[in-house]
MARTIZA-670197 format. One record per residue (C-alpha): x, y, z; chain; residue in three letters; residue number from 1. Coordinates in steps of 0.02 Angstrom, whole numbers, always signed. Example, Ala and Ser with C-alpha at 12.3 -4.5 7.8 and 13.67 -1.06 7.14 Angstrom:
REM residues 2
+615:-225:+390:A:Ala:1
+684:-53:+357:A:Ser:2
This chain:
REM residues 141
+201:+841:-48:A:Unk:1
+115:+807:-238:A:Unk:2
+109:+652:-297:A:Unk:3
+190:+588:-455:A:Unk:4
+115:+570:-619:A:Unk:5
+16:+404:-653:A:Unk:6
+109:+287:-735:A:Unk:7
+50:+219:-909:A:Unk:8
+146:+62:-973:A:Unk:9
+91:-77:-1094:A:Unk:10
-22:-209:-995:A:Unk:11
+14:-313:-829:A:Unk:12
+176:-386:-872:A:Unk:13
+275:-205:-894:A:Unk:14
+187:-154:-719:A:Unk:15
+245:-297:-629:A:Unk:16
+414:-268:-696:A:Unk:17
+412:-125:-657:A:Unk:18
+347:-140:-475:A:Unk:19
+512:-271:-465:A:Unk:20
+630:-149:-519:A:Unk:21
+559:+14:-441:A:Unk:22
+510:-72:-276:A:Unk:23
+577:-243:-259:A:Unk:24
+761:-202:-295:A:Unk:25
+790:-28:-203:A:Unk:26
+792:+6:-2:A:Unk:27
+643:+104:+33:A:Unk:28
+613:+165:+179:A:Unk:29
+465:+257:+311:A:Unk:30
+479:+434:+352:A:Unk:31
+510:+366:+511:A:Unk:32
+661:+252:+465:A:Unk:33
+580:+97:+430:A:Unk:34
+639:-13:+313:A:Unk:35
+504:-105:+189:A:Unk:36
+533:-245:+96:A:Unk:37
+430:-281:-66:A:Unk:38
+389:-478:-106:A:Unk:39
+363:-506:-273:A:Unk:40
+220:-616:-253:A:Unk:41
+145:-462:-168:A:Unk:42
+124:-381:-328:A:Unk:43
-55:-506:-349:A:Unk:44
-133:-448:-200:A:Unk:45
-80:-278:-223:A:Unk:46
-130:-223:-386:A:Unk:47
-300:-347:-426:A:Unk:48
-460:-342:-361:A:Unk:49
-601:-453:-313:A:Unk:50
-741:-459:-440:A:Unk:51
-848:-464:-285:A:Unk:52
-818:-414:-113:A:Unk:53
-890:-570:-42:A:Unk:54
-796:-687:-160:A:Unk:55
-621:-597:-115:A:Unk:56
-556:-680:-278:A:Unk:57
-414:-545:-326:A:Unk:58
-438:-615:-513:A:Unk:59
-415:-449:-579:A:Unk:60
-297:-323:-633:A:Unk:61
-303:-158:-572:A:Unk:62
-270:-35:-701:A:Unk:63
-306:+103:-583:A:Unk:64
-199:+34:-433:A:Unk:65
-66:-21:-568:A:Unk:66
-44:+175:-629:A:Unk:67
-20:+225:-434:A:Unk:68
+132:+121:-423:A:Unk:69
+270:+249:-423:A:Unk:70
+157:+369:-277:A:Unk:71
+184:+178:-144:A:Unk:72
+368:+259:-93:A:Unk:73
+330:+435:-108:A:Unk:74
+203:+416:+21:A:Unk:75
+287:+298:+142:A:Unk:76
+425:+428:+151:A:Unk:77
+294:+591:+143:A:Unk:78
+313:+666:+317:A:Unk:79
+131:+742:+292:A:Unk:80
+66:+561:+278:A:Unk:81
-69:+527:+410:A:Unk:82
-2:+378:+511:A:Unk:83
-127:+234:+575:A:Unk:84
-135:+47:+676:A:Unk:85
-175:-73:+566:A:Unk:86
-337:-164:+580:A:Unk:87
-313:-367:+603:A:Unk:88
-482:-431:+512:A:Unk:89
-464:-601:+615:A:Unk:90
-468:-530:+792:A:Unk:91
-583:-373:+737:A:Unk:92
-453:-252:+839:A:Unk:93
-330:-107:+794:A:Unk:94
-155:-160:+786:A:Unk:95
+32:-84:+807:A:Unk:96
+89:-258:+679:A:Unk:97
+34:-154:+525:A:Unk:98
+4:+27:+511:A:Unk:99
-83:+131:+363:A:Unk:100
-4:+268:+302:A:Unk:101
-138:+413:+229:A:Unk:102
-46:+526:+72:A:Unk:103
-101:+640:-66:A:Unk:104
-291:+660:+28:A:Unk:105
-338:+490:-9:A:Unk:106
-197:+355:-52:A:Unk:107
-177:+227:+62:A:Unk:108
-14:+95:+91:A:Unk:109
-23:-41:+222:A:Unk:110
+126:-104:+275:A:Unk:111
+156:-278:+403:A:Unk:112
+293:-231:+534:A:Unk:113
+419:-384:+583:A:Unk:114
+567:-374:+675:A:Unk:115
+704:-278:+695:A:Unk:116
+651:-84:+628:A:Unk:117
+573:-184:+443:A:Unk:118
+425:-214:+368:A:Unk:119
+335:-295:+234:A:Unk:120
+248:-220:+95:A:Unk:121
+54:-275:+89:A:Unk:122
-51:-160:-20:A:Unk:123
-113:+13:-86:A:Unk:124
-255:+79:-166:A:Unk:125
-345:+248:-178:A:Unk:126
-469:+237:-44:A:Unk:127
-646:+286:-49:A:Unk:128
-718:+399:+66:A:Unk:129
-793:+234:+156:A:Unk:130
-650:+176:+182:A:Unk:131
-556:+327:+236:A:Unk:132
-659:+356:+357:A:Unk:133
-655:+191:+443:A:Unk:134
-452:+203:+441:A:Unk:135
-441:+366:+498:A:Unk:136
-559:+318:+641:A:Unk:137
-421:+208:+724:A:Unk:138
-283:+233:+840:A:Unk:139
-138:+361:+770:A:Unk:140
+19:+286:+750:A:Unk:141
């Protein structure tokens, strides 16, 4: 499956409503039937980053996260998507409560499973190969 197009809007405020409308609002859903919920107050941690991985500040916007907005459903539903346990940073472990999902070579979506067949939405990003790597070292889903 291709990706779509990046998107290019105006500045923060047109992505976020535009992640509201596109993502909040609809009933999206895995390729394996699960249903994911998108908080709007997701939308921060999603689509800023840190100026400095050791400050974990989120304080800015993402321009090149922002564009990759519309490929977030696309890839949960992409049946060629590379299914993984989540990591939980806390305990240092692998986990079945969140699972990364691997589309288009190197996009990556986490999502938080709850109860119930549902999940929440956390994050996605185009991972570098770093980071790749250390995902698609884990457990399969």
């Amino acid at each position: 499956m291709d990706h779509p197009g990046l998107l290019n809007l105006p500045g923060e405020a047109a992505y976020r409503a535009h992640y509201e409308a596109a993502l909040c609002r609809q009933h999206i859903q895995t390729v394996d039937g699960i249903r994911v919920f998108f908080p709007k107050h997701q939308f921060n941690h999603a689509f800023f980053e840190s100026t400095s991985r050791r400050l974990g500040d989120k304080s800015v916007f993402s321009l090149d996260r922002a564009r990759r907005i519309d490929w977030i459903a696309p890839a949960l539903a992409d049946a060629n998507a590379d299914l993984y346990e989540g990591w939980d940073k806390r305990k240092r472990v692998h986990t079945r409560d969140s699972r990364a999902c691997v589309a288009f070579g190197d996009y990556v979506v986490i999502i938080m499973l709850n109860k119930d067949n549902k999940a929440s939405f956390v994050t996605a990003f185009p991972a570098k190969e770093t980071t790749l790597t250390k995902i698609q070292s884990g457990p399969r889903w």
